[in-house]
Each structure stands twice: as C-alpha cells, then as structure tokens.
Backbone as ProteinMPNN parsed JSONL, in Angstrom:
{"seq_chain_A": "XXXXXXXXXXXXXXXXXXXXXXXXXXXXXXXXXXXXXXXXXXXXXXXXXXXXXXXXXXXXXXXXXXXXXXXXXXXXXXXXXXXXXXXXXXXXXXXXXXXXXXXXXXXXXXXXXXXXXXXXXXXXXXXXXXXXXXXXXXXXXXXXXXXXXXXXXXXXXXXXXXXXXXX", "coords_chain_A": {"N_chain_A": [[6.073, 37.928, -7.189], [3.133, 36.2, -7.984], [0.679, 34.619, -6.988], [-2.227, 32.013, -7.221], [-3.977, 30.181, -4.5], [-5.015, 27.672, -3.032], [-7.209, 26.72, -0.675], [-8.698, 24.057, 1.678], [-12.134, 24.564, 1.869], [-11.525, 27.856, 0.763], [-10.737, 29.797, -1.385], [-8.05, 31.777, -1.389], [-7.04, 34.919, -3.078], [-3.973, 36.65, -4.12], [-0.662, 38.846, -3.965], [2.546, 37.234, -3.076], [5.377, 38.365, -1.113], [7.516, 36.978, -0.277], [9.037, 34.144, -1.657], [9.081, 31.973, 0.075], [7.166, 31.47, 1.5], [4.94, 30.486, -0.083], [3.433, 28.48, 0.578], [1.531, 27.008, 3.09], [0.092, 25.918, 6.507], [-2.382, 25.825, 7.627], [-5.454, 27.973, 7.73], [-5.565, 30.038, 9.036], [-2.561, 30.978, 9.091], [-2.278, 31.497, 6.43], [-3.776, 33.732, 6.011], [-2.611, 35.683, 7.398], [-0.439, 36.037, 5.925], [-0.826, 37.376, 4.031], [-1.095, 40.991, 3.22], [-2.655, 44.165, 4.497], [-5.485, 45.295, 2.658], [-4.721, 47.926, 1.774], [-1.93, 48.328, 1.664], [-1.072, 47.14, -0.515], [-1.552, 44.839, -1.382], [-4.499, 42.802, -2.919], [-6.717, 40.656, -1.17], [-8.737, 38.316, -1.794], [-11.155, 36.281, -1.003], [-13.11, 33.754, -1.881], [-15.779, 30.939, -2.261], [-15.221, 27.769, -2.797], [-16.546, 25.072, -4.711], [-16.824, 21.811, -3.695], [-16.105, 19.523, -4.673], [-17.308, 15.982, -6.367], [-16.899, 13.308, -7.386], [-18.656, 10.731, -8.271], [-18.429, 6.895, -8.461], [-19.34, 5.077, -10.501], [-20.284, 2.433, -10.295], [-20.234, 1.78, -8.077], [-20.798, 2.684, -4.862], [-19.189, 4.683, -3.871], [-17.302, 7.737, -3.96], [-15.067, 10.412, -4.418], [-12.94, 13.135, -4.214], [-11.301, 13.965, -5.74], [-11.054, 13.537, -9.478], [-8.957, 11.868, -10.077], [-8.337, 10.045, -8.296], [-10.609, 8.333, -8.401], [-10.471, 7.033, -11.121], [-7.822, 5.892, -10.152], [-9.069, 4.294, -8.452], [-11.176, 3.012, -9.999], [-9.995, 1.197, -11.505], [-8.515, -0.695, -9.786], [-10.552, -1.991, -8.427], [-12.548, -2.29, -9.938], [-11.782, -2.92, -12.675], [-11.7, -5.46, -15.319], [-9.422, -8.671, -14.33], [-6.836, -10.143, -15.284], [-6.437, -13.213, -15.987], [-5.268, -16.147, -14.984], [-4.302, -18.909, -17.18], [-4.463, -21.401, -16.399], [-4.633, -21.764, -13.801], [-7.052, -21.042, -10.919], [-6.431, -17.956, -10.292], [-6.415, -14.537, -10.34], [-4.941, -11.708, -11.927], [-3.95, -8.053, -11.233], [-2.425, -6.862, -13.088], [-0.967, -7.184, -16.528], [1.326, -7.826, -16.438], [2.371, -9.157, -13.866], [0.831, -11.303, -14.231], [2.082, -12.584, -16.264], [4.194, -13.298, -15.049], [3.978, -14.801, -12.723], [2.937, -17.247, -14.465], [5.091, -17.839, -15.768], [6.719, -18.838, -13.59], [5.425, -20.351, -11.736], [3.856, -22.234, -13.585], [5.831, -22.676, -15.482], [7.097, -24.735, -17.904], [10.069, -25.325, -17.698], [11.014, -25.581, -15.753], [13.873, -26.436, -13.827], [15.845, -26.509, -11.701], [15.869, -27.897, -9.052], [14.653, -29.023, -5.305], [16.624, -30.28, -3.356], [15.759, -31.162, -0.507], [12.792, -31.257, -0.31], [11.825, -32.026, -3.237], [10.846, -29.879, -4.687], [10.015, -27.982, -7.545], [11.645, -25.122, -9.666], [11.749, -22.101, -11.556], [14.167, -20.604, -11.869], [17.764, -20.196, -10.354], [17.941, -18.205, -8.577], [14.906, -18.352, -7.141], [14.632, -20.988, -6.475], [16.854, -20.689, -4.59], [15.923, -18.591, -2.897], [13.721, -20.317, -1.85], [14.979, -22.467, -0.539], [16.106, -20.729, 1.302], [14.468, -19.638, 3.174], [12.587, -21.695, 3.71], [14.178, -23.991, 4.29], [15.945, -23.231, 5.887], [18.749, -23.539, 8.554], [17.964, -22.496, 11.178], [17.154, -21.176, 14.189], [15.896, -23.287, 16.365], [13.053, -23.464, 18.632], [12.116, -24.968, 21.642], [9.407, -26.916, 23.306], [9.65, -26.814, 26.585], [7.277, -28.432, 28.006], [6.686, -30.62, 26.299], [7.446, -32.396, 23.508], [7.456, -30.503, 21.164], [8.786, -28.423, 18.78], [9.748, -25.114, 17.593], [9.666, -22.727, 15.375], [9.869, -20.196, 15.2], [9.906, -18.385, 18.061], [7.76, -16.683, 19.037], [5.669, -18.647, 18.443], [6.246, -20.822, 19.673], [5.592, -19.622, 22.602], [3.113, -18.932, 21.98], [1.996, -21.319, 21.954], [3.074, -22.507, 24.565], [1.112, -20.766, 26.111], [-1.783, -21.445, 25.273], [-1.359, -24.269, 25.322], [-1.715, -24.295, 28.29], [-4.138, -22.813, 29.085], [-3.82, -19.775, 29.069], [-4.63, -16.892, 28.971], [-4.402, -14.8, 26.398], [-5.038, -12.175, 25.633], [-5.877, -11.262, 22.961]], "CA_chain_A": [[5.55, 36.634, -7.57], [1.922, 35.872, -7.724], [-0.067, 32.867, -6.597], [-3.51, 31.681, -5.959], [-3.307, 29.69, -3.528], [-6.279, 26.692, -2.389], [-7.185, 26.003, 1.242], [-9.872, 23.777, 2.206], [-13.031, 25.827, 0.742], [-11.835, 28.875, 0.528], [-9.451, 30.158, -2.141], [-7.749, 33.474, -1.558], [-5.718, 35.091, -4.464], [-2.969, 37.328, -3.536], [0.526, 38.427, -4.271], [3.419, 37.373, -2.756], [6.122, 39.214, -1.37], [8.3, 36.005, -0.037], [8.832, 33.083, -2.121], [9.442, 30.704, 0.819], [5.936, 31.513, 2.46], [4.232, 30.217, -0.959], [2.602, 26.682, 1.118], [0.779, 27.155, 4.324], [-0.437, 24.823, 7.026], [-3.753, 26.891, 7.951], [-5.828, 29.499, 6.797], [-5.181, 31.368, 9.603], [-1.28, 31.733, 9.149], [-2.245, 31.694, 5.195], [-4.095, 34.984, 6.202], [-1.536, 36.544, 8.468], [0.923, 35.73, 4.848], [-1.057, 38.283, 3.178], [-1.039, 42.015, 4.028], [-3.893, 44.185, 4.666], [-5.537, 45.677, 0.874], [-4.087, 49.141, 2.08], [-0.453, 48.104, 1.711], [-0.947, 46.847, -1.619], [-2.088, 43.455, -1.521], [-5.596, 42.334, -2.589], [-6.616, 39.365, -0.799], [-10.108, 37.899, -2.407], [-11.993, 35.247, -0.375], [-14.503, 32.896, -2.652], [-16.051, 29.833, -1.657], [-14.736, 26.729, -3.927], [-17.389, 23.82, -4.664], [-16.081, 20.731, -3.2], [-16.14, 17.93, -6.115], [-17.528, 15.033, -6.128], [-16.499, 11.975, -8.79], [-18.635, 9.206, -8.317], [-18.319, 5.681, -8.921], [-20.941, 4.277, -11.317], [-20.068, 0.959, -10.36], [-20.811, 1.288, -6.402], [-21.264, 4.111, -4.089], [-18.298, 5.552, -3.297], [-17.31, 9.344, -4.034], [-13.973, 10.584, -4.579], [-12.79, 14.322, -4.006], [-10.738, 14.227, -7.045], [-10.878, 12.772, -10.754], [-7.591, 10.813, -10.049], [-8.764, 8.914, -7.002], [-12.038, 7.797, -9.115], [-9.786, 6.774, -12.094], [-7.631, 4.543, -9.395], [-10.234, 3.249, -7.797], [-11.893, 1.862, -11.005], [-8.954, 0.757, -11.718], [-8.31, -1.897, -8.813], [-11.774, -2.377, -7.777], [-13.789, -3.153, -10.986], [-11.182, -3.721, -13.83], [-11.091, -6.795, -15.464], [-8.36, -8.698, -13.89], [-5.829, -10.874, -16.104], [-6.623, -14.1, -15.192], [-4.28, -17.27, -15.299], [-5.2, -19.86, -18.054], [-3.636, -23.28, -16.294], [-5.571, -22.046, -12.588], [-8.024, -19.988, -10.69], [-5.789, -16.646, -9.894], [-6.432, -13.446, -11.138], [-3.897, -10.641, -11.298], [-4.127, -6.613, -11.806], [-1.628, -6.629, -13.949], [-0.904, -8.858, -17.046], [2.655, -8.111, -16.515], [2.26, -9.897, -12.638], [0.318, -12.915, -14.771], [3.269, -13.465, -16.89], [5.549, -13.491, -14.089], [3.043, -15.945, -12.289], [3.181, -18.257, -15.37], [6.812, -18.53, -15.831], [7.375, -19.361, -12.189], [4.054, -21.276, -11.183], [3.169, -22.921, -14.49], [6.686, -23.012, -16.341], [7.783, -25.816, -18.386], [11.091, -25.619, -17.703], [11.735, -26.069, -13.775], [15.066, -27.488, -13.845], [16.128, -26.027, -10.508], [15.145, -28.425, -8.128], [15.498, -28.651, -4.394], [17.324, -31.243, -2.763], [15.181, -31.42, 0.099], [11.516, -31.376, -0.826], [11.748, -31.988, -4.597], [10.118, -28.657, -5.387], [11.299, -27.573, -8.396], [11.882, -23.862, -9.692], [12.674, -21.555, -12.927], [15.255, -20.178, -11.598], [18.12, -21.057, -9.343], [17.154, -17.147, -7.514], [13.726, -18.958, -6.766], [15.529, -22.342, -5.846], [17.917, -20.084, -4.027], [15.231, -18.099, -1.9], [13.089, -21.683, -1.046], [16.029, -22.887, 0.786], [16.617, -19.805, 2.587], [12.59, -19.323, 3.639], [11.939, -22.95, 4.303], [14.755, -25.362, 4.925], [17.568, -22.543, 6.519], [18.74, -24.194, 9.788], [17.082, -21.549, 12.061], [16.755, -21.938, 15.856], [14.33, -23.916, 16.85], [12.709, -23.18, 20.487], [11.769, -26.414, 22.267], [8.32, -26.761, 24.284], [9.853, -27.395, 27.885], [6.467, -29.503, 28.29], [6.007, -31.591, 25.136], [8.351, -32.743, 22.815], [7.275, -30.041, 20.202], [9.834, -27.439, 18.752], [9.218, -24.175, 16.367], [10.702, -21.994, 14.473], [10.251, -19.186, 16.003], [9.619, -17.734, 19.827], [6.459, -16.254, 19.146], [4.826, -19.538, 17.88], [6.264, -21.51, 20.963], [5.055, -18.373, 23.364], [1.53, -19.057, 21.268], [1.628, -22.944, 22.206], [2.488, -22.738, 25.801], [-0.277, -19.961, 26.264], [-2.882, -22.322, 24.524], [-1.779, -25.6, 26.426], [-1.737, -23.538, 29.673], [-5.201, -21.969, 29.367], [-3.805, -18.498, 29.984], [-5.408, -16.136, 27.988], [-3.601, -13.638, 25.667], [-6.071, -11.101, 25.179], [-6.402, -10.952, 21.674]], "C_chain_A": [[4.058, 36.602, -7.277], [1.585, 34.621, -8.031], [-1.275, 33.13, -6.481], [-3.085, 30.427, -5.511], [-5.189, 28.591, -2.749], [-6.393, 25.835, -1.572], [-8.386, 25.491, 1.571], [-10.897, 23.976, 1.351], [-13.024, 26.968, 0.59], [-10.818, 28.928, -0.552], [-9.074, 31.746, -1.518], [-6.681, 34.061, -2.58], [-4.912, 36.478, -4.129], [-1.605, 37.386, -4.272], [1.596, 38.102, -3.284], [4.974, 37.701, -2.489], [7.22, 37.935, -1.312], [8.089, 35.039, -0.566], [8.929, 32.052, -1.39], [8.036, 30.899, 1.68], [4.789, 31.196, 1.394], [3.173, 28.709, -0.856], [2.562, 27.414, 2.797], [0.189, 25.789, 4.762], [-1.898, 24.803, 7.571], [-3.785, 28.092, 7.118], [-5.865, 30.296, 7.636], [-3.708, 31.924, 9.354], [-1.38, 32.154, 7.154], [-2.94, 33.186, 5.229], [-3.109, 36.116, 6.779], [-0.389, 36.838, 7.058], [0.381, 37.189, 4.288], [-1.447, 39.873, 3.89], [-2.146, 43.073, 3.921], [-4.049, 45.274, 3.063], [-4.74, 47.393, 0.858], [-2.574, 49.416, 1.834], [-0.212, 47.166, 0.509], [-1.193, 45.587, -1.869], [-3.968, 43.009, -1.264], [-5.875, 40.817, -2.165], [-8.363, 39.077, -1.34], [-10.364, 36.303, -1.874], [-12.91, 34.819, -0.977], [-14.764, 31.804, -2.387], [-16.092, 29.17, -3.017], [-15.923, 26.044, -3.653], [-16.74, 22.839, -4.335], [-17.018, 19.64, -4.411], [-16.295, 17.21, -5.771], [-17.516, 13.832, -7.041], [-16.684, 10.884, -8.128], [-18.236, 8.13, -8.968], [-19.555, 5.095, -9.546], [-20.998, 3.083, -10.984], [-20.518, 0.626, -8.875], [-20.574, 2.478, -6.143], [-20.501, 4.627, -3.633], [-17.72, 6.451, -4.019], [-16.012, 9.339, -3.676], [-14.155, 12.297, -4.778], [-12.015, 14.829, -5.175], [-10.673, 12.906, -7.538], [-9.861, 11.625, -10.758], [-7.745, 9.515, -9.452], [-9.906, 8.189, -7.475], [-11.362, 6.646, -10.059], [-9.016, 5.419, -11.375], [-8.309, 3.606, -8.371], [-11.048, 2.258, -8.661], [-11.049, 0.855, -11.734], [-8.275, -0.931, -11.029], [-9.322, -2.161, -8.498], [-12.443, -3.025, -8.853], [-12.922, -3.277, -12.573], [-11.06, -4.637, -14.099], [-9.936, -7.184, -14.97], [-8.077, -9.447, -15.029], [-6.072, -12.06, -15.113], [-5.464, -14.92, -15.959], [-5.076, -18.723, -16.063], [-4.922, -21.158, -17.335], [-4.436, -22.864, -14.298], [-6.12, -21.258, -12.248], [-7.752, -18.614, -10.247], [-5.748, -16.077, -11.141], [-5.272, -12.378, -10.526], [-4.331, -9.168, -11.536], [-3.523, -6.146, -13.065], [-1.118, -7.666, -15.454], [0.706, -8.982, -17.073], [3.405, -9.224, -15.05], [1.647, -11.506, -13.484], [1.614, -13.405, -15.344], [4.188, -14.083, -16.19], [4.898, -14.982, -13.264], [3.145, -17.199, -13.115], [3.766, -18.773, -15.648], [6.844, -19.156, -14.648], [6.001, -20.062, -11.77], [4.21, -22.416, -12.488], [4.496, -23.593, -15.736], [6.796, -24.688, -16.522], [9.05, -26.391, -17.822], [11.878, -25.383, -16.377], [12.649, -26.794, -13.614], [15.625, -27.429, -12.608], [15.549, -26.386, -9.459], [15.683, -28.868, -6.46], [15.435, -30.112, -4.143], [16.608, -32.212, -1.386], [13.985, -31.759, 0.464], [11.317, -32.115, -2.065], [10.903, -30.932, -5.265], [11.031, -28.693, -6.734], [10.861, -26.072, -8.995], [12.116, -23.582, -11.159], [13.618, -21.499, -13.124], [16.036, -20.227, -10.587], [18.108, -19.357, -8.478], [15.942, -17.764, -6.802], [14.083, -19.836, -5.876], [16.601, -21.674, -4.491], [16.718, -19.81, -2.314], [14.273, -19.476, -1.376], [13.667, -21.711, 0.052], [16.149, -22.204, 1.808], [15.335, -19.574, 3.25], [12.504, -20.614, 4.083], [13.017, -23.641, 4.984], [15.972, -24.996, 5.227], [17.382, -23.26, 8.002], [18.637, -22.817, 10.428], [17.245, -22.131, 13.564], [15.915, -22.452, 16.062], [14.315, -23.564, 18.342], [11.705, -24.35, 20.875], [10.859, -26.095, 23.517], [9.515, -27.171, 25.764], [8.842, -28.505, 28.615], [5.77, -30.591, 27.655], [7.406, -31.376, 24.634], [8.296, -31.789, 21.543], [8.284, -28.742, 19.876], [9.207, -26.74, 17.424], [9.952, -23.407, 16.119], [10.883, -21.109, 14.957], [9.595, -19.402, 17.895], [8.101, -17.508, 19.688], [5.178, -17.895, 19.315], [4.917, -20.513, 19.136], [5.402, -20.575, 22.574], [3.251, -18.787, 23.003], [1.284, -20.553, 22.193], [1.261, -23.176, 23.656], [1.368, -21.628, 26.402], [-1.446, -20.724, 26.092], [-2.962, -23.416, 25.581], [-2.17, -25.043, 27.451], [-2.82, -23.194, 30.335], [-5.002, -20.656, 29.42], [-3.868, -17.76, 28.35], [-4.993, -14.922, 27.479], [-4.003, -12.23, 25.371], [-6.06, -11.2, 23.964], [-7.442, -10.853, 21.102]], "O_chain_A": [[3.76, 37.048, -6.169], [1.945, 33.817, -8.891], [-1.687, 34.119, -5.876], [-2.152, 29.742, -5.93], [-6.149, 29.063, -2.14], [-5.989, 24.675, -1.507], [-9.277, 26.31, 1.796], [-10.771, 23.662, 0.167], [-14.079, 27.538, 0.309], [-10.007, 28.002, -0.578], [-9.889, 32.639, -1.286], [-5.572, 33.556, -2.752], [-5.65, 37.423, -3.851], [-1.232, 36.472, -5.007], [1.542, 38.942, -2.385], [5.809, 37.431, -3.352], [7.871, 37.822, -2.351], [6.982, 34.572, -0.296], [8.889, 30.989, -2.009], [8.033, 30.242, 2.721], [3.659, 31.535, 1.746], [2.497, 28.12, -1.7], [3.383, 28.111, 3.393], [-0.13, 24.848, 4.035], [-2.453, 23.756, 7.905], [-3.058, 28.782, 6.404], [-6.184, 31.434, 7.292], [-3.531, 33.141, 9.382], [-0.623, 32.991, 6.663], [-2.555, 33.892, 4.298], [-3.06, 37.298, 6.439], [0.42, 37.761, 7.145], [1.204, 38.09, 4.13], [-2.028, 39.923, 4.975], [-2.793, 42.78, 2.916], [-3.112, 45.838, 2.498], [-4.272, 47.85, -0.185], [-2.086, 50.546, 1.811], [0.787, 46.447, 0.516], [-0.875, 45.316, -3.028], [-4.593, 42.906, -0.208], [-5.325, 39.882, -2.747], [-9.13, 40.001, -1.069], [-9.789, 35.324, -2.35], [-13.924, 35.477, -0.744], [-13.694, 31.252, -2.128], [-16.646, 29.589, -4.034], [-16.465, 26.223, -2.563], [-15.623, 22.96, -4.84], [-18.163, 19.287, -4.692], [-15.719, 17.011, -4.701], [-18.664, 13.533, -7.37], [-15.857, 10.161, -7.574], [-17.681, 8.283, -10.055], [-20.582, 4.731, -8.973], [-21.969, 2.498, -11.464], [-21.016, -0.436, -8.502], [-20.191, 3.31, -6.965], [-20.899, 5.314, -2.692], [-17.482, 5.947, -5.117], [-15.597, 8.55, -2.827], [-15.149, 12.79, -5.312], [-12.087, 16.003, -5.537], [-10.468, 11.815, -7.005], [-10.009, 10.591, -11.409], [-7.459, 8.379, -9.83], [-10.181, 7.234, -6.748], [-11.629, 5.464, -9.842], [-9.28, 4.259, -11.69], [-8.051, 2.563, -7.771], [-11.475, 1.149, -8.34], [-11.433, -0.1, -12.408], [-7.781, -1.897, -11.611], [-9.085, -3.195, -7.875], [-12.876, -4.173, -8.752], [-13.532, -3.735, -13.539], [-10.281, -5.256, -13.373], [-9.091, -6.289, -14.987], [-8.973, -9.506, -15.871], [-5.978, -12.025, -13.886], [-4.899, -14.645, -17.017], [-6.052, -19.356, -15.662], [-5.317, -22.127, -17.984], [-4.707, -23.859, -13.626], [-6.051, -20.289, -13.004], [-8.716, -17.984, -9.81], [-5.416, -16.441, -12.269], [-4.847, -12.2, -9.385], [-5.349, -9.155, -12.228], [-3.95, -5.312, -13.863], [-0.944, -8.873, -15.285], [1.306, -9.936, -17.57], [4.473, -9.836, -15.084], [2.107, -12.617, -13.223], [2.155, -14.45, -14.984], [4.847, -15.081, -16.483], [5.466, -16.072, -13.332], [3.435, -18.232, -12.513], [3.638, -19.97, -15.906], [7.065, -20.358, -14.794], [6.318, -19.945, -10.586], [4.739, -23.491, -12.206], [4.345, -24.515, -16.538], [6.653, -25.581, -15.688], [9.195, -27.575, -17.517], [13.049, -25.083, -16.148], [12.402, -27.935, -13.225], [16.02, -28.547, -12.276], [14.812, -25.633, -8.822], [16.885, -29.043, -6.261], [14.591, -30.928, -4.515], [16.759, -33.418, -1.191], [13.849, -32.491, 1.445], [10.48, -33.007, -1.929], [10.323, -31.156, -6.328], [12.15, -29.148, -6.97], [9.679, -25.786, -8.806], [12.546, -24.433, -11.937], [14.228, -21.982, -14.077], [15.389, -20.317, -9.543], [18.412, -19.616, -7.313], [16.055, -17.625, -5.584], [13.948, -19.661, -4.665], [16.967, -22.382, -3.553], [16.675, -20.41, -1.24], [14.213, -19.49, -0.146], [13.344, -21.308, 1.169], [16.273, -22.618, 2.96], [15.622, -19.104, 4.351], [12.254, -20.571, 5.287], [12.885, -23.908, 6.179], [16.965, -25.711, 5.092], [16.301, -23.51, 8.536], [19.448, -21.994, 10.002], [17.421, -23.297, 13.916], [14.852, -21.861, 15.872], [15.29, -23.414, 19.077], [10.604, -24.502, 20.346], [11.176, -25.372, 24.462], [10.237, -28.132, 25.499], [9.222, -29.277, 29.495], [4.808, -31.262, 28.027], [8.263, -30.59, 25.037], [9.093, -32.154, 20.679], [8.544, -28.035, 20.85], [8.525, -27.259, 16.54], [11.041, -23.364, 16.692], [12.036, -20.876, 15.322], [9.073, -20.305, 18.55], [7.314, -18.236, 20.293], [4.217, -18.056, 20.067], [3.887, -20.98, 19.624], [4.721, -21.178, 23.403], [2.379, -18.87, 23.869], [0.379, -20.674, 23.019], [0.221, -23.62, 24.143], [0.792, -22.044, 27.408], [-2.243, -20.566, 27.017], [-3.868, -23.646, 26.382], [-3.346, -25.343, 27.658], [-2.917, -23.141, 31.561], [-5.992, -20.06, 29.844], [-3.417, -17.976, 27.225], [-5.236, -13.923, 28.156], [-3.28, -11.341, 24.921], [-7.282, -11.329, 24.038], [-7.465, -10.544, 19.911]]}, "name": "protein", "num_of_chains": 1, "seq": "XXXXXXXXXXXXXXXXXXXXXXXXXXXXXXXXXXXXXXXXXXXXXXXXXXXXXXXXXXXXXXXXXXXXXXXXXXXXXXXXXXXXXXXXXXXXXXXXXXXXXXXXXXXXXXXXXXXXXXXXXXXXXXXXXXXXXXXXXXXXXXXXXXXXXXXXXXXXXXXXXXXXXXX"}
C-alpha cells in the first residue's frame, strides 16, 4: 500500500508495509513507521507552505479554504430577516419556522393560564411544561419569597446576607 502522508510542515512520502499504522500521532513515531531507505523504503522529507485564506471582509486568516467559506458564511452573510419584527436569522428555513410560530395567524392553542396562545398544541404543550409545571418551590427561611429553583434561593440568601460568592 502506498501513502503520502501530511504532518504539521513536513510531508514524508513512503510505502507502507502495515495498513493499520496508516495515521500517526507524531512525527516522531510517523518516522519510526517508516524503515530506513536501505530496506526498501524511501522516505522523502519536504517542507509544505502553510496556507493562508483570508477574509476580505475583516482580518482573520484561516488555515484552510473550508474554514474561510464558513466563516463568511455566519459572520458577514446577509441574514434572512423577519418582515413583522427586528430578528434576523442565518437561515431562511429558521425565519419560516420563526414566522409560523411567532407571527402566525392561526394560534388556536391557547393556554389556560396566561392566555398565550400557540400554533401548535406541541408548543402549547411545551409552555406548560417550562413555565406553569408545579415544580418545587424553595422558600426564603427569612422573607416570604419562594423560587423555583435552589440555586436562585442560594443566590438570594447570599445577596441579602452580604456574603460574597466570588464570582
């Protein structure tokens, strides 16, 4: 089997005798793979150019064509904007989805508890379970105030307390 084979900046081109030693983690054991030119293996050492694919658009440099390509991609592509408010998306297949469920007409799926109302009773479904699931509440021991979670009560009496969290 023959390979070349590209490490870093060097390339070395070689054959190999073992097909399971065809990926290396260094170029020292990628050297040790190949055997000395005496025993029938030429090994050829050339120094690669390291690539550089700027960005015309701002100053950042990419090592490969691909990474340039998705970078101009999310960084300076027009986005798909939303005609009814001020959100832009990447995608215009994320706008549509945005439109139906933000902007739809036809919100029939409404909740019981808020009066939100929804596309779909999945939407209507997940509200309920995100906002208005009976959850534990954890009760200040020194105020009358209760939260949803631990952390947020943990946050409160830290705050009233003075005692200082590091963050």
């Amino acid at each position: 089997m023959s390979s070349e084979v590209i490490h870093k900046q060097e390339r070395l081109v070689g054959t190999i005798s073992d097909p399971e030693t065809s990926t290396w983690s260094s170029n020292q054991h990628l050297r040790r793979q190949f055997k000395p030119a005496n025993n029938s293996f030429e090994v050829a050492v050339e120094s690669v150019p390291s690539k550089k694919f700027n960005c015309e658009l701002c100053p950042r440099s990419f090592k490969y064509k691909s990474l340039l390509v998705n970078h101009v991609r999310s960084s300076h592509e027009e986005k798909h904007k939303c005609e009814f408010c001020p959100k832009a998306f990447k995608s215009k297949y994320v706008l549509k989805d945005h439109i139906f469920n933000k902007h739809g007409e036809d919100k029939q799926f409404q909740c019981s508890k808020c009066n939100r109302a929804f596309v779909t009773q999945k939407k209507l479904d997940s509200h309920m379970n995100g906002i208005h699931a009976k959850q534990p509440t954890f009760k200040c021991e020194f105020c009358p105030k209760t939260f949803k979670y631990k952390c947020h009560l943990v946050n409160h009496i830290c705050k009233s307390q003075g005692v200082d969290q590091g963050k």
